[in-house]
C-alpha positions in Angstrom: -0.1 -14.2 25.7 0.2 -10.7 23.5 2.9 -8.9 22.9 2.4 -5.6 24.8 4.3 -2.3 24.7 7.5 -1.2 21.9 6.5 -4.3 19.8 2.8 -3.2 18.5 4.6 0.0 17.4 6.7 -2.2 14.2 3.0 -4.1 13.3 2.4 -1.9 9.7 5.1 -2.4 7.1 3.1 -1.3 4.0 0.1 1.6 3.9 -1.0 2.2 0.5 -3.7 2.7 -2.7 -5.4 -0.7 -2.7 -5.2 -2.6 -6.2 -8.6 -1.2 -6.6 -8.0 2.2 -6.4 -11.0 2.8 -3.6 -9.6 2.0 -0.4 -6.1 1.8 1.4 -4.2 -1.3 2.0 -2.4 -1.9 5.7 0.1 -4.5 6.0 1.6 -6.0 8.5 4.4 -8.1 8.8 4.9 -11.7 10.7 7.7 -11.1 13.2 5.6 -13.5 15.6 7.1 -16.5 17.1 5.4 -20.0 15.8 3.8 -19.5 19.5 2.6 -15.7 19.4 -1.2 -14.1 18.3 -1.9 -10.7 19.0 -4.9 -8.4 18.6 -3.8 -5.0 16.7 -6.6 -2.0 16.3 -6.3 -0.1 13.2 -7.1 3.7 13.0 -6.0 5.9 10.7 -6.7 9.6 9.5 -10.1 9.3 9.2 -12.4 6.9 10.5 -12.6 3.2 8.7 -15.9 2.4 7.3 -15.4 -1.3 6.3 -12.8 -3.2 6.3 -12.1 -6.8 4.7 -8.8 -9.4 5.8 -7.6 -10.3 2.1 -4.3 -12.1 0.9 -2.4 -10.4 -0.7 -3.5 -10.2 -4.2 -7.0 -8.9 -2.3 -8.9 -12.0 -3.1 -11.1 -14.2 -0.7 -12.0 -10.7 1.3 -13.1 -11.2 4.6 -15.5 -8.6 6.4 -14.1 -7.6 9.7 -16.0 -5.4 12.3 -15.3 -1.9 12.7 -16.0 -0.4 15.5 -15.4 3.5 16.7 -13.9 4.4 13.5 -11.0 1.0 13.8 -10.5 -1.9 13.2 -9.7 -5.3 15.2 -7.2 -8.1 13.4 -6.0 -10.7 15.1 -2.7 -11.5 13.6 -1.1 -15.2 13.7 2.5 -16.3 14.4 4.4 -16.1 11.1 1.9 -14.4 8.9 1.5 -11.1 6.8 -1.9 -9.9 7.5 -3.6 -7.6 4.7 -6.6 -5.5 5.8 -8.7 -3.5 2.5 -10.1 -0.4 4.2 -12.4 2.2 3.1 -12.6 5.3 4.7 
């Protein structure tokens, strides 16, 4: 079952420049139990135009779906999650 509520406020750690220099990196931490997934959206100040799930070097970039401006991750128990966004 998601997390609901207080805990989806503590999801991003880390907003910054991407290694790139043409995007914005979010990261999130893994505070999940070895049990836990949840689904985050991801808006920020403007609207995201793509967005790829990376590690954290941004390598093996993964295209994710934006809709309405955000993004969906779903993030696994244990895990940093690293989402490249361009706005």
């Amino acid at each position: 079952m998601p997390r609901r509520g207080r805990d989806l406020d503590q999801l991003v750690a880390i907003l910054e420049k991407s290694l790139s220099g043409q995007g914005v990196e979010v990261k999130s931490p893994g505070f999940l139990t070895d049990k836990d997934t949840v689904t985050v959206r991801v808006s920020l100040w403007k609207p995201v135009r793509e967005a790829w799930l990376t590690n954290l070097n941004e390598e093996t970039p993964v295209a994710l779906p934006v809709e309405g401006g955000a993004v969906r991750v779903t993030l696994g128990p244990k895990k940093i999650a690293t989402v490249l966004i361009t706005l």
